[in-house]
Backbone as CSV, one residue per row, in Angstrom:
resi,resn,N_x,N_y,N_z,CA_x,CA_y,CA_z,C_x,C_y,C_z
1,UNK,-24.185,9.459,28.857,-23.412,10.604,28.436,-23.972,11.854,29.104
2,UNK,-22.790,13.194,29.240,-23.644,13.844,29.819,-23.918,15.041,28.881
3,UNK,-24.214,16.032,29.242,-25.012,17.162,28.382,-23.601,18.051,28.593
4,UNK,-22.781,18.217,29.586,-21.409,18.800,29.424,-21.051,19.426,27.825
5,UNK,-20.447,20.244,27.731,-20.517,21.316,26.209,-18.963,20.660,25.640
6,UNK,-18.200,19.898,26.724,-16.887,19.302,26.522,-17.039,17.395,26.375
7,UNK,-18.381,17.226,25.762,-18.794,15.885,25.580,-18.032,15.084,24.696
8,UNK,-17.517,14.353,24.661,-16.803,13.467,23.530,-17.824,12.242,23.334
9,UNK,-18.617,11.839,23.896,-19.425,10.796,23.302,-19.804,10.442,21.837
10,UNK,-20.225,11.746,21.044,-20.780,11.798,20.067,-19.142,10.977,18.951
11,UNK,-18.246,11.886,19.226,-17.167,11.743,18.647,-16.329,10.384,18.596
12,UNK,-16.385,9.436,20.025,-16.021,8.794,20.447,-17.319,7.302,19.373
13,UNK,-18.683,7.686,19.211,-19.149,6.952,18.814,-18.947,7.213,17.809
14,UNK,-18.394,7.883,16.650,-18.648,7.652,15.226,-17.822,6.797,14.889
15,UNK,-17.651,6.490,13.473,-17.471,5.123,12.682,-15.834,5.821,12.756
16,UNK,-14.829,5.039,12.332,-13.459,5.087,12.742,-12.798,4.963,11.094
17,UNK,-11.947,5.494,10.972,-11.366,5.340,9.289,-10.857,3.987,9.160
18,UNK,-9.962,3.307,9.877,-9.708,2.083,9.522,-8.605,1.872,8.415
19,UNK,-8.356,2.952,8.199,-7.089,3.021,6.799,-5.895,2.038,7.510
20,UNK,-5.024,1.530,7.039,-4.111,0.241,7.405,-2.909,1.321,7.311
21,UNK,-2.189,0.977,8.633,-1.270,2.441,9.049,0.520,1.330,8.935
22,UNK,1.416,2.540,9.462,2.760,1.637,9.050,2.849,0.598,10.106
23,UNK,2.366,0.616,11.155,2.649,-0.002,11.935,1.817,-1.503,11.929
24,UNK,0.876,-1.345,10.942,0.054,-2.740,11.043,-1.124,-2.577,11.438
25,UNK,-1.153,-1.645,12.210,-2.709,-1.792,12.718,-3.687,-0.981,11.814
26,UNK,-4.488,-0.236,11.491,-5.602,0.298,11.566,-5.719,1.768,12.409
27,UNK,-6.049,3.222,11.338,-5.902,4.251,11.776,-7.778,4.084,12.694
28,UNK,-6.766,5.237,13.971,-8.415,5.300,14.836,-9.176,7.138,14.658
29,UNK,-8.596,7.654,13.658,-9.075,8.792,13.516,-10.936,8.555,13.454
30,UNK,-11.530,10.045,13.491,-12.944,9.527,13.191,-12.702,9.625,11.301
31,UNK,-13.930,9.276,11.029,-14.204,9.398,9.343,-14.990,10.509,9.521
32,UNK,-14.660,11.041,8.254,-15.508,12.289,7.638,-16.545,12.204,7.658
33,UNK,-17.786,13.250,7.600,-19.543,12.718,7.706,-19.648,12.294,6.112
34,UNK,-20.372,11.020,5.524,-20.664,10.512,4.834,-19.848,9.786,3.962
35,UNK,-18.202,9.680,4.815,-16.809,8.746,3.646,-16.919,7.942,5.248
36,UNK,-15.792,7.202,4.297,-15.448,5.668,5.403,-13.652,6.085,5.609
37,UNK,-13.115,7.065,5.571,-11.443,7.317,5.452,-11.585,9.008,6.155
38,UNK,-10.635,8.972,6.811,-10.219,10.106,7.964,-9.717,11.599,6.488
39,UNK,-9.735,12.697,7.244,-8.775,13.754,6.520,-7.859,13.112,6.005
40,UNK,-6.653,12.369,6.640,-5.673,11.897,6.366,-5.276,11.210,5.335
41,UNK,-6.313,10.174,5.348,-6.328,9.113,4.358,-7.363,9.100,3.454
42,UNK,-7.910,10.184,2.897,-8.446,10.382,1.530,-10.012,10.368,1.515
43,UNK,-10.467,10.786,2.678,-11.738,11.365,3.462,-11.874,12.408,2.607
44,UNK,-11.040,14.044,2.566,-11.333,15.294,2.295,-11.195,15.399,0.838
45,UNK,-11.545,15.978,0.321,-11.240,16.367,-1.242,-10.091,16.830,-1.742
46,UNK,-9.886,16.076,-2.991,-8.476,16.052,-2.878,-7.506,15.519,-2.233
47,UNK,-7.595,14.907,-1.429,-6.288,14.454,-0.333,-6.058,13.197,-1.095
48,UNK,-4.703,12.987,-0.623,-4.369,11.487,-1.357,-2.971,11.831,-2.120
49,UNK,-2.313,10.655,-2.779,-1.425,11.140,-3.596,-1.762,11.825,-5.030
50,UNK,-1.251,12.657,-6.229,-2.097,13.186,-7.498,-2.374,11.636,-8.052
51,UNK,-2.844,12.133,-9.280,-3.329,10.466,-10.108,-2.014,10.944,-10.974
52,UNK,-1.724,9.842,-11.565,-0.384,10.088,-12.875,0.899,10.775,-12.274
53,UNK,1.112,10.236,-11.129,2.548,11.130,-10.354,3.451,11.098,-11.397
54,UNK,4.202,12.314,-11.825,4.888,12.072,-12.989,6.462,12.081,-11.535
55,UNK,6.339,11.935,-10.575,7.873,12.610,-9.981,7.855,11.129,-8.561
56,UNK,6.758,9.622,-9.403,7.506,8.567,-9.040,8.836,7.952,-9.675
57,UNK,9.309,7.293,-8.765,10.620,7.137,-9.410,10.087,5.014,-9.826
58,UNK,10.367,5.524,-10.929,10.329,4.085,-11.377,11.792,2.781,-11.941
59,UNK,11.640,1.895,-11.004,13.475,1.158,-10.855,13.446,-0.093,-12.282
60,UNK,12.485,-0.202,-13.050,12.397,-0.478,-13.978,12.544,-2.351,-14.244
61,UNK,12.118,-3.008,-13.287,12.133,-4.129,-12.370,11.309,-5.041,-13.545
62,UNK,9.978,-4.603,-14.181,9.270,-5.353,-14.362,8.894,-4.961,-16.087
63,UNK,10.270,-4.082,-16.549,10.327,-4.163,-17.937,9.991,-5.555,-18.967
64,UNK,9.824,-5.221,-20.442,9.811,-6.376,-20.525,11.082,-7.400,-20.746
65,UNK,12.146,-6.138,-21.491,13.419,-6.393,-21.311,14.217,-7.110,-20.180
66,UNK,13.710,-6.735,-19.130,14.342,-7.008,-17.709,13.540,-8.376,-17.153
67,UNK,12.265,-8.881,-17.508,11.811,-10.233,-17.561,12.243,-10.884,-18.434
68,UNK,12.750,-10.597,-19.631,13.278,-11.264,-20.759,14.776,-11.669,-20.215
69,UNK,15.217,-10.763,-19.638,16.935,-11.609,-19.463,16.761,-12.151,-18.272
70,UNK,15.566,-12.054,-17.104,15.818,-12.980,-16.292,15.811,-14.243,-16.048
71,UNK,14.703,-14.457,-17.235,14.237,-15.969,-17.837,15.257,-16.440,-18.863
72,UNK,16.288,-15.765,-19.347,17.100,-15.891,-20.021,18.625,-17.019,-19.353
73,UNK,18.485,-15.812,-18.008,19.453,-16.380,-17.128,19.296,-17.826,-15.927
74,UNK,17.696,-17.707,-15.782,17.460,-18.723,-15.352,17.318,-20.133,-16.293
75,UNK,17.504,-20.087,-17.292,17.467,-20.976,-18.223,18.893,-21.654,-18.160
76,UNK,19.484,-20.271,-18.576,20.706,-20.605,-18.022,21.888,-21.673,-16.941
77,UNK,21.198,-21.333,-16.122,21.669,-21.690,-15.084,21.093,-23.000,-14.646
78,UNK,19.548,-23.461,-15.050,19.125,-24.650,-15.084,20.070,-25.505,-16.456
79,UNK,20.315,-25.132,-17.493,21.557,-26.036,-18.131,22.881,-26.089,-17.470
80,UNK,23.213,-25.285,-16.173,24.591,-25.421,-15.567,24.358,-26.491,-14.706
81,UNK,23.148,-26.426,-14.210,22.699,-27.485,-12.985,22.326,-29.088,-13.643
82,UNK,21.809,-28.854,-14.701,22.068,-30.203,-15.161,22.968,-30.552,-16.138
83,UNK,24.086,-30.001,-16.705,25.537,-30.174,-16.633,26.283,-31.277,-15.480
84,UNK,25.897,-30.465,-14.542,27.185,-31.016,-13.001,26.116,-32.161,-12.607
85,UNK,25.101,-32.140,-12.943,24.257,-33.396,-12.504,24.983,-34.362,-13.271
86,UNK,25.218,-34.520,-14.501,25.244,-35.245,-15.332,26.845,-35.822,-15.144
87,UNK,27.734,-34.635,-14.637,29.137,-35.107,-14.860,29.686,-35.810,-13.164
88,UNK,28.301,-35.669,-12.505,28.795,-36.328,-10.959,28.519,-37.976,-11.018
């Protein structure tokens, strides 16, 4: 390396964030001095999404209501299937 005041060595050697990006791979930002995650990805204080997002939108998928009629319907539908078993 050289002594140049426009050196990237130092930078180029530090440890890399590694946060898992959209594309699949692995962010190559550097990490913050003493975290393992870039500015970006929750290196700096504060950064990140809040805790308790009240303004996620929740699609209500895994109610208990909404597991209750799915097992309801699959029950269902396993007495339709062995119905037509029975009448072939």
């Amino acid at each position: 390396m050289s002594d140049h005041a426009r050196s990237t060595g130092p930078m180029l050697a530090s440890p890399r964030c590694g946060a898992k990006i959209g594309s699949g791979g692995s962010c190559r930002s550097p990490a913050l001095r003493g975290k393992r995650r870039c500015r970006m990805h929750g290196g700096a204080p504060e950064s990140g999404a809040p805790r308790k997002n009240q303004n996620a939108r929740k699609h209500g998928l895994f109610t208990s209501v909404a597991i209750a009629e799915r097992k309801q319907i699959q029950a269902l539908l396993a007495d339709a299937r062995k119905l037509l078993q029975e009448m072939k």
